[in-house]
C-alpha positions as CSV (number, residue, x, y, z in Angstrom):
1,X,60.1,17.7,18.6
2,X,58.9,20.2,15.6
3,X,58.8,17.2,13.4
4,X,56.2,15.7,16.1
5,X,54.6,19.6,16.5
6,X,54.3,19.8,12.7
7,X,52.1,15.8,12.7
8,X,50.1,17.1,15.5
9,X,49.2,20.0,13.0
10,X,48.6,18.1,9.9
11,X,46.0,15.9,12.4
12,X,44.3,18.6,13.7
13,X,43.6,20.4,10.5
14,X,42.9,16.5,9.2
15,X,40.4,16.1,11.4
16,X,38.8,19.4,11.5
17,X,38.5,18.8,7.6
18,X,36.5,15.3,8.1
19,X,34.4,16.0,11.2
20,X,33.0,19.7,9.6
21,X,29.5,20.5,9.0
22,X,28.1,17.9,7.0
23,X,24.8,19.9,6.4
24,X,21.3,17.8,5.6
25,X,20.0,20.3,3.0
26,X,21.9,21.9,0.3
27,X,20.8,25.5,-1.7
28,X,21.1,26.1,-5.7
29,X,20.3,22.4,-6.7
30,X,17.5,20.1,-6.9
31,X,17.4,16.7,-5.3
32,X,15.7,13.7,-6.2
33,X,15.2,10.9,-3.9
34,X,13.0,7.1,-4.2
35,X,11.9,4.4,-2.2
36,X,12.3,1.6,-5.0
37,X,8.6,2.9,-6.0
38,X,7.9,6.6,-6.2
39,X,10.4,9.5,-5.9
40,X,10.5,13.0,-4.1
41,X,12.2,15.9,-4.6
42,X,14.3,18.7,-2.3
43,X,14.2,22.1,-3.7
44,X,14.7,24.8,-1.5
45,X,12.8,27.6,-2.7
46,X,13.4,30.3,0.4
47,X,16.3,30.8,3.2
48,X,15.2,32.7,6.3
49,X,17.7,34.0,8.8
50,X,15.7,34.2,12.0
51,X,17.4,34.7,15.9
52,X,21.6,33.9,14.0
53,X,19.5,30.3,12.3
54,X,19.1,29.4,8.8
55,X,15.6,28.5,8.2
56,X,15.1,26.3,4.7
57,X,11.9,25.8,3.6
58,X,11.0,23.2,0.5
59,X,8.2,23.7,-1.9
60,X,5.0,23.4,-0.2
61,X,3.0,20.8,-1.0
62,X,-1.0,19.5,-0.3
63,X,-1.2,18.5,3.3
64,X,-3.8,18.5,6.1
65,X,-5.2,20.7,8.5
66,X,-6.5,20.0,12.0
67,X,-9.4,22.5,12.6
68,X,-11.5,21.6,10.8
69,X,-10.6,18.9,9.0
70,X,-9.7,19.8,5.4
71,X,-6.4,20.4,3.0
72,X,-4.5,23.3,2.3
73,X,-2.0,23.6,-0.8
74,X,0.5,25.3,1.5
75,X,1.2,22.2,3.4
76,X,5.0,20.7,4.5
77,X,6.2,18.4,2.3
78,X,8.2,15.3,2.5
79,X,10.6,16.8,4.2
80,X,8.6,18.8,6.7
81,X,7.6,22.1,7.5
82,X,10.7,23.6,7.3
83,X,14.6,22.5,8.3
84,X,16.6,24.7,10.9
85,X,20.3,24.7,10.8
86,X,21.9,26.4,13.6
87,X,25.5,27.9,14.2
88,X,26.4,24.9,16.7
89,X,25.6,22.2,13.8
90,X,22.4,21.0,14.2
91,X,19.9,20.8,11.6
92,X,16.5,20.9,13.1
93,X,13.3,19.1,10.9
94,X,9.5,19.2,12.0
95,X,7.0,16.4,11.6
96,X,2.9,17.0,10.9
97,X,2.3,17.5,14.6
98,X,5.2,20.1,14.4
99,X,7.8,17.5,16.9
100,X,11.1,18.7,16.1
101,X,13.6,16.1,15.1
102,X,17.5,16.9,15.7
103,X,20.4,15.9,13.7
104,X,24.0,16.7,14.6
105,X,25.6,17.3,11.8
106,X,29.4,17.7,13.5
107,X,28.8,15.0,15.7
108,X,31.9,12.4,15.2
109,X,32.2,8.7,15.0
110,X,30.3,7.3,18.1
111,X,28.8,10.4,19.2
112,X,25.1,10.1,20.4
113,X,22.1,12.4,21.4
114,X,17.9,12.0,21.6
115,X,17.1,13.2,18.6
116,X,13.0,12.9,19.2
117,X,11.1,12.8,22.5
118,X,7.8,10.3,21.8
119,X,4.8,11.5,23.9
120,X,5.2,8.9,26.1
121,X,8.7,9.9,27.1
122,X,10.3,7.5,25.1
123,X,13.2,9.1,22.8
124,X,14.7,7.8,19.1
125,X,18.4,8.1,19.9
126,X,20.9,8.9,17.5
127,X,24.4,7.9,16.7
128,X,26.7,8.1,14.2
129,X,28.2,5.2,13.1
130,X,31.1,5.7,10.5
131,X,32.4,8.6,8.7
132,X,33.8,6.8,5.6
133,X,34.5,7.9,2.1
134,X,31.6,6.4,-0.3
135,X,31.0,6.3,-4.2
136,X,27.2,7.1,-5.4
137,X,26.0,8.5,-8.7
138,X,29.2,8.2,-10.0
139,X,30.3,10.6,-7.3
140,X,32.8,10.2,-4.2
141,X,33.3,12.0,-1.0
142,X,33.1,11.7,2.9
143,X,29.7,10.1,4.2
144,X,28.7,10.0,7.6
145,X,26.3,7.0,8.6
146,X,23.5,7.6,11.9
147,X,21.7,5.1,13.0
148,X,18.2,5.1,15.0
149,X,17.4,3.3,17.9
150,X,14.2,3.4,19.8
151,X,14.7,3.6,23.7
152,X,12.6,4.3,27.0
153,X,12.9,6.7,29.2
154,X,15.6,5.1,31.0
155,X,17.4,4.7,27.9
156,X,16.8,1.1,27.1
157,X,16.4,-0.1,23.7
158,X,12.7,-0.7,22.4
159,X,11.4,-2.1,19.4
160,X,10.7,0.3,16.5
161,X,10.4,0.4,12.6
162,X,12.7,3.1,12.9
163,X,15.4,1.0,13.9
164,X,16.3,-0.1,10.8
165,X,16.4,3.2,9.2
166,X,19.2,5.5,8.9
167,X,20.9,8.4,7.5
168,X,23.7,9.3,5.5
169,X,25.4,12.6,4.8
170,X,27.4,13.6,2.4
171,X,30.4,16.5,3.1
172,X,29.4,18.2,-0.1
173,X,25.9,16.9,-1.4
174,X,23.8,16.9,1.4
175,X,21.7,13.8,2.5
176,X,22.1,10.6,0.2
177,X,20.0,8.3,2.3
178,X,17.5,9.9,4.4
179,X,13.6,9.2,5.8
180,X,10.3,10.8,5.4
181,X,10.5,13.7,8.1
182,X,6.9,14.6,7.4
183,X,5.4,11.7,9.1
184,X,8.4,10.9,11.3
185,X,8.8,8.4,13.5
186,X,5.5,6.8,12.7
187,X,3.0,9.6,12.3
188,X,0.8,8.6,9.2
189,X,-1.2,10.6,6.8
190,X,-4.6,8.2,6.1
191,X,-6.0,10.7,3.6
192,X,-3.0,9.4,1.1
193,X,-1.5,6.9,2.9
194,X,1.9,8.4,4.1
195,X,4.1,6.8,6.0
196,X,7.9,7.1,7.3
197,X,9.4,5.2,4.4
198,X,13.7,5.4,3.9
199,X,14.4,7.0,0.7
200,X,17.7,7.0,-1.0
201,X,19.6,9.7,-2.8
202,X,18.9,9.0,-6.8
203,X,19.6,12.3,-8.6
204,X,20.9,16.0,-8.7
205,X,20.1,18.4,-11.2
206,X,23.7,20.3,-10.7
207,X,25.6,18.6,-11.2
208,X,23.3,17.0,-13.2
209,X,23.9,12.9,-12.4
210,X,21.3,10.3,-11.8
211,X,17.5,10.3,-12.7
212,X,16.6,13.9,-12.9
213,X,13.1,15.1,-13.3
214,X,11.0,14.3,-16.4
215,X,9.5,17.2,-18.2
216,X,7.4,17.3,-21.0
217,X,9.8,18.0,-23.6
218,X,11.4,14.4,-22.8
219,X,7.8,12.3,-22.6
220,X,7.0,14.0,-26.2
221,X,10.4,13.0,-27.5
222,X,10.6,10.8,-30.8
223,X,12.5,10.2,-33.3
224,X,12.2,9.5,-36.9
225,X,11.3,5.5,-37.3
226,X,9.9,5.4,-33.8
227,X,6.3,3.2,-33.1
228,X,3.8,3.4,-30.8
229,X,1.2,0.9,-30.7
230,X,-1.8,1.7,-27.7
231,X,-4.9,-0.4,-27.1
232,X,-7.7,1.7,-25.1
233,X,-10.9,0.0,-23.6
234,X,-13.5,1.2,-21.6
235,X,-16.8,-0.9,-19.7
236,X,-19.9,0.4,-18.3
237,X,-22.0,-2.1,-17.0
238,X,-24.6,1.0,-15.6
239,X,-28.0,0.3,-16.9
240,X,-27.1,-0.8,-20.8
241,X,-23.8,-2.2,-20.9
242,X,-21.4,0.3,-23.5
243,X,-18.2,-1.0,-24.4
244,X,-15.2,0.7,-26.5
245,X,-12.3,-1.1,-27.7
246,X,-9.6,1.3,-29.3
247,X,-6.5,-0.1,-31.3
248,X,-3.7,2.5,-32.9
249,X,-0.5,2.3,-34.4
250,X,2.0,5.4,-34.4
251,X,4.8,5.7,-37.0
252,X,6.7,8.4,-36.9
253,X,7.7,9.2,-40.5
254,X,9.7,12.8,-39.7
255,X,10.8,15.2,-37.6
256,X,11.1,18.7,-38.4
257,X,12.9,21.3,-35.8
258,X,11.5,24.8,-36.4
259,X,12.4,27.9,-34.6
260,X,9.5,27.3,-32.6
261,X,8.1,24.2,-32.1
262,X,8.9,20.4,-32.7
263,X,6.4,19.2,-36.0
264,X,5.9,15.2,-36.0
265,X,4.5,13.9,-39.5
266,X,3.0,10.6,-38.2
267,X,1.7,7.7,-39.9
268,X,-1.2,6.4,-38.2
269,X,-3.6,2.8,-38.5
270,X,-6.4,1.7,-36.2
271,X,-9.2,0.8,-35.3
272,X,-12.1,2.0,-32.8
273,X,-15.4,-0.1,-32.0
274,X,-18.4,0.8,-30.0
275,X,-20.8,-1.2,-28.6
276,X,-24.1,-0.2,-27.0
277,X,-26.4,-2.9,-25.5
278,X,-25.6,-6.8,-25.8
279,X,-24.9,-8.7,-29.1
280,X,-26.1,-9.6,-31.2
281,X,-29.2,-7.5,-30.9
282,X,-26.9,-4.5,-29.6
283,X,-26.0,-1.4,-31.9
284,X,-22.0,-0.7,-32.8
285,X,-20.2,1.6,-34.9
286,X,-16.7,1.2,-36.1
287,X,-14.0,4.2,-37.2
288,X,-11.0,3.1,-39.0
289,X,-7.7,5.8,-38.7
290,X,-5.6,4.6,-42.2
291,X,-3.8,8.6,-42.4
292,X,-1.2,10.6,-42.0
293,X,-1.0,13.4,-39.3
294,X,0.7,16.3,-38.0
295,X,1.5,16.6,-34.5
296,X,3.7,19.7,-33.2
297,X,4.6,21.1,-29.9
298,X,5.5,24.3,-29.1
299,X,9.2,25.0,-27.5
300,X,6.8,27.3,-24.9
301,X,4.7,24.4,-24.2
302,X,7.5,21.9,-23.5
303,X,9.6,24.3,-21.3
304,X,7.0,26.0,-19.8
305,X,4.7,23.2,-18.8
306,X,4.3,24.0,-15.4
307,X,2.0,21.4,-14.7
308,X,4.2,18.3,-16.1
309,X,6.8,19.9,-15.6
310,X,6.7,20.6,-11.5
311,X,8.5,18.6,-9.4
312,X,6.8,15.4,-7.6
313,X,4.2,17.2,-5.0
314,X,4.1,20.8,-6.0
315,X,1.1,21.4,-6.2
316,X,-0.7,23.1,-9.2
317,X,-4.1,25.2,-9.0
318,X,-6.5,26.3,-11.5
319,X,-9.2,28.2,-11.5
320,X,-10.1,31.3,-9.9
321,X,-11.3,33.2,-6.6
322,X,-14.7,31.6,-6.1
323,X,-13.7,28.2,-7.4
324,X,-10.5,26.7,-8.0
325,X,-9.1,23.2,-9.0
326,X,-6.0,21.4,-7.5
327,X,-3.6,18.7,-9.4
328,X,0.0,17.3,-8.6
329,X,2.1,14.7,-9.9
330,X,3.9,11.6,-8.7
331,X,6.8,10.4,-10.1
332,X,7.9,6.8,-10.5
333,X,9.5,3.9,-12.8
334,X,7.7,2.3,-15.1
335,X,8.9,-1.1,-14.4
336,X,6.7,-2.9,-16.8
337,X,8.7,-0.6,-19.8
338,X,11.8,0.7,-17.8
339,X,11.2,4.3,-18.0
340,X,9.9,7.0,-15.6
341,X,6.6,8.2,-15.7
342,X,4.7,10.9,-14.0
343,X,1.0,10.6,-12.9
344,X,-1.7,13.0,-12.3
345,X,-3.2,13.1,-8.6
346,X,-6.3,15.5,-8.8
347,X,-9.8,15.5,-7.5
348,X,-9.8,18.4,-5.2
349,X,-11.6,21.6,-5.1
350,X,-12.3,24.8,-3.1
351,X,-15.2,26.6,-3.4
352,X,-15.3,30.4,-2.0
353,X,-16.1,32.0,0.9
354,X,-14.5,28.2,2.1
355,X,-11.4,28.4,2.1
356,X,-10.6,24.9,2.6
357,X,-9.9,22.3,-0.3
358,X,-12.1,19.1,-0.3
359,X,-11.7,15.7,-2.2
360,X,-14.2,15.8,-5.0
361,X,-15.2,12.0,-3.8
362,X,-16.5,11.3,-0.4
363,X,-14.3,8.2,0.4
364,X,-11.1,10.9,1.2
365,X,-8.7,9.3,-1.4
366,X,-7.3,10.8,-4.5
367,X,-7.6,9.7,-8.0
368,X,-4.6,8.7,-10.1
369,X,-5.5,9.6,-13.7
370,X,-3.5,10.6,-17.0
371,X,-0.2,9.4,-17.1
372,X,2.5,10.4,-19.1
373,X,5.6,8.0,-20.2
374,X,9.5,9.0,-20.9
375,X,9.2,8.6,-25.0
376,X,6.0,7.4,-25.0
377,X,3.8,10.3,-25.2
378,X,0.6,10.3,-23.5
379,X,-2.0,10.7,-21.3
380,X,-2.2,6.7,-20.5
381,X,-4.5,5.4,-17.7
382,X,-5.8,2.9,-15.3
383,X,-9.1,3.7,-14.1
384,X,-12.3,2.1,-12.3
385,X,-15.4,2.5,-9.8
386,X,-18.6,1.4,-8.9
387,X,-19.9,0.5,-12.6
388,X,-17.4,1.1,-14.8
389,X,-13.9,0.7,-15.8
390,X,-11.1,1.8,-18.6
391,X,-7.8,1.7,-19.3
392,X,-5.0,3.0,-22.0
393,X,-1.6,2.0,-22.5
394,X,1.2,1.1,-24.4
395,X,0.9,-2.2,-25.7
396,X,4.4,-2.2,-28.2
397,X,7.1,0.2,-28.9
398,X,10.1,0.4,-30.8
399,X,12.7,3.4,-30.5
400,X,15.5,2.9,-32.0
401,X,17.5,-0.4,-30.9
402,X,14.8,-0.8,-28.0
403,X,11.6,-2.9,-28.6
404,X,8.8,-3.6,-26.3
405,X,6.0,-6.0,-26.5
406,X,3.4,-7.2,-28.8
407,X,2.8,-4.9,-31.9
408,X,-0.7,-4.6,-34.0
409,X,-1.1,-5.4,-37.7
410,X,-2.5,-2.6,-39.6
411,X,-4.0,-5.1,-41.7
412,X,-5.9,-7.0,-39.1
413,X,-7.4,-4.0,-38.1
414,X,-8.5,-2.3,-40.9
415,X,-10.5,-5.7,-42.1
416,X,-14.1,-4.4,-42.9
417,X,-13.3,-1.0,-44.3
418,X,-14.7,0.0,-47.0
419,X,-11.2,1.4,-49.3
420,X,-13.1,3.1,-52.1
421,X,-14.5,5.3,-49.3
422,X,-11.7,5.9,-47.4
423,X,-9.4,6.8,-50.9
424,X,-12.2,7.7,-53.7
425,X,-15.2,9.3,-51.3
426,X,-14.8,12.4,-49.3
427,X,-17.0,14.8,-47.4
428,X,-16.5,18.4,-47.2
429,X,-17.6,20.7,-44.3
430,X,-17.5,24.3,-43.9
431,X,-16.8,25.6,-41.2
432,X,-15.3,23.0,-38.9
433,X,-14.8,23.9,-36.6
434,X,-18.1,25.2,-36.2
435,X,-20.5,26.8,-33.8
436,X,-24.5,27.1,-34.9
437,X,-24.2,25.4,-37.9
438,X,-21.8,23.4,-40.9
439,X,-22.5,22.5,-44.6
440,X,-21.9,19.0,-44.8
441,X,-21.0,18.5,-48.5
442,X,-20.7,14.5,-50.1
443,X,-17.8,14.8,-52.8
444,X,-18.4,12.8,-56.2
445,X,-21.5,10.4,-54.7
446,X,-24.5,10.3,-56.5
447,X,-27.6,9.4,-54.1
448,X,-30.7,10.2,-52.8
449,X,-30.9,8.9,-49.1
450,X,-28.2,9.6,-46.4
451,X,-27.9,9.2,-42.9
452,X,-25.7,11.0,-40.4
453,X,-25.1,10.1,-37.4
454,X,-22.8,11.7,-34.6
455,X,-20.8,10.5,-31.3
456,X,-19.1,11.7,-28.9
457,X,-15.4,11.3,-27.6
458,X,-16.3,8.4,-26.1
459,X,-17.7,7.3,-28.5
460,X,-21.5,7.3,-27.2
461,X,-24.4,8.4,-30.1
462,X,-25.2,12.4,-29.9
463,X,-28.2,12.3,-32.8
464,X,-28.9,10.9,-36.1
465,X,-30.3,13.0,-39.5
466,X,-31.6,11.6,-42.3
467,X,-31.5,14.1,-45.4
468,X,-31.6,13.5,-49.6
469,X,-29.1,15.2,-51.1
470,X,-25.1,15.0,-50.5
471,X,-25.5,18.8,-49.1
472,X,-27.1,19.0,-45.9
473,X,-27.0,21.8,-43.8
474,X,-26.4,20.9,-40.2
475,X,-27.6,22.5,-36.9
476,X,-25.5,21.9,-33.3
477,X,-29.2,22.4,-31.3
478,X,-28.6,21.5,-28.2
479,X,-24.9,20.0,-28.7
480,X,-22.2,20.6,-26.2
481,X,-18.7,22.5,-27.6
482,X,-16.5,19.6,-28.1
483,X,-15.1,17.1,-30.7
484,X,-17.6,14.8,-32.2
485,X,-17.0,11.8,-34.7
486,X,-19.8,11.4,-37.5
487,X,-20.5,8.3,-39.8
488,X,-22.6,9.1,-43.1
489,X,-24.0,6.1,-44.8
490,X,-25.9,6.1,-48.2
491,X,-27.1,3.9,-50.9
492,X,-24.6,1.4,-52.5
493,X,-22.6,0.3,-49.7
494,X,-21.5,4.3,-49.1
495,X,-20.0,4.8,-45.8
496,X,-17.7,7.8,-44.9
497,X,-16.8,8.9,-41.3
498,X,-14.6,11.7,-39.6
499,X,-14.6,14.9,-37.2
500,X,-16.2,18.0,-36.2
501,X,-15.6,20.0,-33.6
502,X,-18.3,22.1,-31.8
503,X,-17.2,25.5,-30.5
């Protein structure tokens, strides 16, 4: 008899161990999640104890608003407005219309409930299928699988997309397979296409297994004997066609570690071409990069990026009280190079005493612009409307043992320079940067005719000065602050280019 006391013991403590709270969201860690395409992120920033419930918000995140129509950085993000978690076990999420959506998390194998009442009357029921013991992220522990199931009224079973979802929670990590509770059941946001997607568990930041986050200081992370080769190109077909082609190759020759920053000595070859009008009769330009550079970033800039740096969704402003500028990013695989990325969604604005935030364009989408690669540096993009179009990416790398694609050849792209200029002929000018004016001053070049002429970034002409002497004193005008390229041509085949910047 005790001997059969003492097993009924063991199986009651047994099974009070594997059917305990097997809570949805979990404090003090971040979680990422993916779809196979982009990834989100669970990080609780506040716990409320309201009426003997634990209230758990996320970050907020850009959402909508119903009267009027317009967006609010405070929204709910993929997760929902908030979770719930009460003292009998259930853990309570909210969708966009604010339905609540109930998951037991004691429930035991078989157990049922409605855990969302549609409009109609119909209800999603839930049930949980197993409670098994399940490896992920190199981790193991006690998982408990529940199932959806669309039903009528009357209980009957009705088709769904949610019936093949599900969700699984782990005893100690929280959910590992879960769904998009923001637009749950099939709710859907058309001003950036949201939908109730199933997104796996793929990382935790503590302990730290699985893809975690990518901050700056990983995207500007090279090593010495690393190569970067990029190819940039940009098409306006807008009254006279303008066309840039862009070629560069990045060596990195060292790496220095101060107590402050990361310095990059980089070896650098390329090519950049401009075209304005149609050839032949069209005018172009050409720069060619044969130099070594500098590059360094600040320890303050790479741990402190709070743009990059912020989690997939949180939303970033800039600005101030009358107007202000909103940006996020998305994070996903590169699956063209095999590494995560993160890419800017901007293009909204509020303007005071309106206190909503509008799409800058009028067809209610966002823009997808700069994006930044794991190793690779950046910004890259893919961009086009009505008129034009341009792009910059990687088109080779090599990083250690790992090579990727097609590299340039310096020496096809530097055919046409001029090398006397580039090694022999210089041009001196003080002060650059500059704001009314610069001395422009032609180093060992005899001559009586010169010609200047100035671009922009993008490489479009900003003016043209002809002067006869290798001094010239040059006047801004009506130039914008900014960084401007110049070509100077003389007599005897002279030609010398570089860069000013306009404060």
């Amino acid at each position: 008899m005790k001997k059969l006391q003492m097993l009924l013991v063991i199986f009651q403590i047994f099974n009070a161990s594997y059917s305990q709270d097997y809570q949805c969201i979990r404090t003090g860690s971040e979680y990422f999640f993916t779809d196979d395409d982009h990834f989100q992120a669970i990080r609780i920033d506040s716990v409320v104890s309201q009426n003997g419930n634990q209230v758990y918000y996320n970050f907020p995140a850009m959402g909508e608003t119903i009267e009027p129509w317009c967006l609010t950085e405070k929204g709910p993000s993929w997760m929902g407005r908030k979770m719930i978690a009460t003292p009998a076990g259930e853990n309570i999420f909210f969708n966009l219309e604010n339905d609540a959506i109930t998951i037991k998390t004691l429930a035991s194998t078989g157990q049922y409930w409605n855990c969302y009442v549609f409009p109609s009357g119909n209800h999603i029921q839930a049930t949980v299928e197993s409670i098994d013991y399940e490896s992920f992220l190199g981790l193991y522990d006690s998982v408990k699988t529940i199932s959806f199931q669309a039903t009528d009224p009357q209980g009957n079973p009705v088709s769904h997309p949610i019936n093949e979802m599900s969700l699984k929670l782990s005893k100690n990590y929280g959910l590992i397979k879960t769904v998009n509770f923001r637009v749950f059941p099939d709710l859907s946001e058309s001003w950036h296409q949201d939908y109730c997607n199933q997104y796996d568990l793929c990382g935790i930041s503590e302990p730290a297994t699985g893809i975690q986050n990518l901050i700056a200081a990983e995207v500007f992370d090279y090593e010495t004997g690393d190569e970067i080769h990029t190819y940039e190109h940009f098409y306006s077909w807008i009254g006279t066609p303008h066309e840039i082609n862009a070629w560069m190759i990045f060596n990195v020759l060292n790496k220095e570690v101060s107590a402050n920053e990361l310095i990059y000595t980089i070896k650098r070859c390329g090519k950049r071409e401009t075209i304005q009008g149609i050839p032949p009769n069209g005018w172009d330009t050409t720069f060619f990069y044969n130099d070594t550079i500098s590059e360094s970033y600040t320890f303050e800039y790479l741990n402190q990026n709070i743009d990059l740096n912020s989690l997939p969704e949180h939303v970033v402003a800039a600005g101030d009280s009358s107007f202000t500028e909103y940006h996020w990013y998305n994070q996903s695989i590169n699956t063209t190079l095999n590494r995560r990325q993160k890419i800017e969604a901007n293009g909204f604005v509020s303007s005071w005493p309106d206190t909503c935030i509008y799409p800058i364009i009028t067809d209610e989408k966002y823009y997808e612009n700069n994006c930044y690669i794991e190793g690779l540096g950046g910004p890259y993009w893919n961009l086009s409307d009505m008129g034009w179009e341009t792009n910059h990416n990687p088109v080779y790398y090599k990083k250690g043992t790992e090579v990727w694609g097609t590299p340039l050849n310096c020496d096809s792209l530097l055919v046409g320079i001029i090398e006397k200029v580039a090694v022999k002929q210089g041009v001196t000018i003080l002060p650059n940067p500059m704001l009314d004016w610069a001395k422009f001053s032609i180093n060992q070049q005899s001559g009586n005719r010169f010609i200047l002429k100035l671009f922009d970034s993008t490489g479009r002409p900003s003016g043209e000065w002809q002067f006869n002497s290798p001094d010239f004193i040059f006047s801004r005008g009506n130039l914008k602050p900014g960084v401007y390229f110049y070509m100077i041509t003389g007599d005897n085949n002279f030609t010398i280019h570089g860069k000013i910047v306009l404060l």
